[in-house]
N, C-alpha and C positions, 0 to 999 in steps of 0.2 A: 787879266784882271780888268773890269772895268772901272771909267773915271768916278763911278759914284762908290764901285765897294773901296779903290784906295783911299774917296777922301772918308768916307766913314774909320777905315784907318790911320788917317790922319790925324783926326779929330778926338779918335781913342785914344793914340799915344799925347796928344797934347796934354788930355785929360790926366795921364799918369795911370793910366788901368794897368793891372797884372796882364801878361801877357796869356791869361788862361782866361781874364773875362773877357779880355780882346777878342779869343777867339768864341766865347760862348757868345757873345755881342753880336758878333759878324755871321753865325751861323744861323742867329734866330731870326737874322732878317734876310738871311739865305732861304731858311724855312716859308717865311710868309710869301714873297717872290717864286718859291716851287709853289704851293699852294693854286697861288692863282693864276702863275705861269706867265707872267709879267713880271715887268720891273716897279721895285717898290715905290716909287716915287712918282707913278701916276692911281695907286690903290690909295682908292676911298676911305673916308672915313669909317662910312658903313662898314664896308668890306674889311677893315683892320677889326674892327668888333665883332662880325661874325665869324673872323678869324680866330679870336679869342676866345667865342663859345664854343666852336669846334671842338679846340682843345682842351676846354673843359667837360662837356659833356661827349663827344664822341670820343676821344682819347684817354680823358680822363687821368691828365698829368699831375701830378701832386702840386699841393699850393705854392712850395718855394719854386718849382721851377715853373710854374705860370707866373710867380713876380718875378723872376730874371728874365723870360721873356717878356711880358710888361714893360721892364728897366728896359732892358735893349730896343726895343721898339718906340721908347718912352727918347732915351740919348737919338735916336737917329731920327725921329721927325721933328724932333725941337732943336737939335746941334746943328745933325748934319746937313738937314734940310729947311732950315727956320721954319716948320710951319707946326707949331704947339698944338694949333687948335685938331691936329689930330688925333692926339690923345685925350681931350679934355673930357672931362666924367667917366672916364674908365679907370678903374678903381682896382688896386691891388685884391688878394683873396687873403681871407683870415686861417693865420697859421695854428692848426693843433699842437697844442703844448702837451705832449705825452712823455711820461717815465721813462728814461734808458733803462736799456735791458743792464742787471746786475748779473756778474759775474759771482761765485764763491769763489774762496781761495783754492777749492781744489780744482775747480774749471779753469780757471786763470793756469795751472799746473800742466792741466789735461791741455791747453788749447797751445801756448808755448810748446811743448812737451813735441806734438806735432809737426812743428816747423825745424826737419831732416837737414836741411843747410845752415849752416854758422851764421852767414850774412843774415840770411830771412829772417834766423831767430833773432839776433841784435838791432836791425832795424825796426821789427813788431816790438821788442823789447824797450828800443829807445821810446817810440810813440807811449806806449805802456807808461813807464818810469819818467819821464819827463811830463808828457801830457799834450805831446806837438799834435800839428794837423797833420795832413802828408804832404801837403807845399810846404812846410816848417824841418820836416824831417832830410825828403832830399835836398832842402837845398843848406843841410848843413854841411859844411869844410872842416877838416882835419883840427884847423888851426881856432874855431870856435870852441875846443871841451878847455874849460882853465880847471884843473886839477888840481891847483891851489887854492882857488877859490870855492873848488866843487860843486862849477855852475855851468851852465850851456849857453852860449849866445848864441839866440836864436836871430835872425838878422831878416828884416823885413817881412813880417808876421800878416795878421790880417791886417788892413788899412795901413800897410808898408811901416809898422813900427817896431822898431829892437826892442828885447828885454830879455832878461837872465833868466834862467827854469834853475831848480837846484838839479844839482849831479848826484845822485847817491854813492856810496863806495860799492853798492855789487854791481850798478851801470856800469861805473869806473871800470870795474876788474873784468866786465865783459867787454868791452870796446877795448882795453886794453887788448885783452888775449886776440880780437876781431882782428885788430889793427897791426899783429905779430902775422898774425896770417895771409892779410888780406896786401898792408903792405899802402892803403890809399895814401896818395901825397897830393890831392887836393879836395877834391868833394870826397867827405867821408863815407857814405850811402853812393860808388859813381856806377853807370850805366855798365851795357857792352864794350864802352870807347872808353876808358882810364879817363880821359881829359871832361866826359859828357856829362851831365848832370841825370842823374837815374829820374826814368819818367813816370808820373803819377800813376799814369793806368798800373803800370806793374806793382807798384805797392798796392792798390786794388786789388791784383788779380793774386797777389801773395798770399795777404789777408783771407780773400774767399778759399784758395785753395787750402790753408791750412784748417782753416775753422770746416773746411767740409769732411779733413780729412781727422778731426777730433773729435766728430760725429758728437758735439752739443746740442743737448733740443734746444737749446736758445738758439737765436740769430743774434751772431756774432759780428761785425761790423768794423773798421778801423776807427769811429765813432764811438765804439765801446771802448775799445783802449785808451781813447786819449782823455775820454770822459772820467774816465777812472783809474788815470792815473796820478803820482804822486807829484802833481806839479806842483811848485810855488814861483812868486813872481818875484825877483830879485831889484833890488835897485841899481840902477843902470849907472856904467860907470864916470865918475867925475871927472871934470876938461884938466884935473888936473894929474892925473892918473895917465903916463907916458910909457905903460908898460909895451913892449912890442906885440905884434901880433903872434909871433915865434915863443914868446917867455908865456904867454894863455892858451898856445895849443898843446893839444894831447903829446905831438911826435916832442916834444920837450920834457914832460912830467917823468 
């Protein structure tokens, strides 16, 4: 590793980033350094914006991920390298606001229905019924379902914030039956390794394979589940509320 990609890591963890923009952070300024086959921190101003058109007109990358590359490029010549003026007038791209694809309830049927394993289906299911993201989902723990309160704490969300989702009772009786089987005793959703946190792409690659395998003309998406699912936002609980962590997880109810 060299001295300039650790302090660019350094500067990220100061920052407090997820450890997933860390790495989309570090990879787009991996990208711009292959590009032109140097190190980034003797690439021009110019040269960072024709970098920028490339990928808009020759690539032709969708808007959110030309503003993360933006952002990333944006954190690393003003942090990690104090020199701002190399961003300056380059201007994020304007996001299309278009319709999520809707589901019917008999699609919702049909596209569940297809998912042959227990876990896949309960994890798709959770996203669904809750309304998580998929960094929301795996990194829920056994000990987050309170069954008394028939709510999920979901723990460090977007912008690293807790809040409650409600629990429905057929979620309930599904994690229930999950967790008779599966047996997790700490991350609920865990990898190949018991102890590991199950990793995003594979909830991705879940997803595609069950919606390919439910054969909907829509395009199905992890996006559509949680867009349309039965979330509500709970209020978070009071300093003075001393319940264990043990008396709110599910291995208790």
């Amino acid at each position: 590793m060299t001295p300039l990609r650790q302090r660019l890591l350094e500067d990220l963890q100061m920052r407090n980033l997820s450890p997933h923009t860390q790495k989309a952070y570090v990879h787009a300024v991996a990208q711009l350094a292959l590009y032109y086959h140097k190190s980034p921190d003797v690439i021009s101003p110019e040269e960072v914006r024709a970098y920028l058109l490339h990928l808009v007109n020759d690539r032709r990358i969708a808007p959110g991920t030309y503003n993360q590359v933006l952002g990333a490029l944006r954190f690393f010549y003003r942090v990690t390298l104090g020199q701002a003026c190399v961003m300056e007038r380059i201007v994020c791209q304007k996001e299309a606001r278009k319709l999520p694809v809707v589901l019917s309830r008999q699609e919702v049927q049909q596209f569940f229905a297809a998912a042959r394993r227990l876990k896949s289906r309960v994890l798709l299911r959770t996203i669904y019924a809750a309304g998580l993201r998929v960094s929301e989902v795996v990194g829920l723990k056994v000990r987050d379902i309170d069954s008394q309160r028939m709510a999920l704490h979901v723990r460090q969300g977007k912008r690293k914030k807790d809040r409650y989702v409600m629990l429905s009772a057929v979620l309930l009786s599904e994690l229930r039956h999950y967790w008779q089987v599966y047996r997790p005793t700490d991350w609920l959703f865990p990898g190949k390794q018991p102890h590991k946190q199950l990793d995003r792409q594979t909830v991705y690659d879940i997803c595609c394979t069950v919606a390919r395998r439910a054969r909907l003309r829509k395009h199905v998406s992890r996006h559509t589940l949680r867009h349309y699912g039965e979330s509500r936002i709970m209020p978070t609980r009071s300093a003075g509320d001393t319940r264990s962590g043990e008396s709110l997880g599910f291995a208790a109810a």
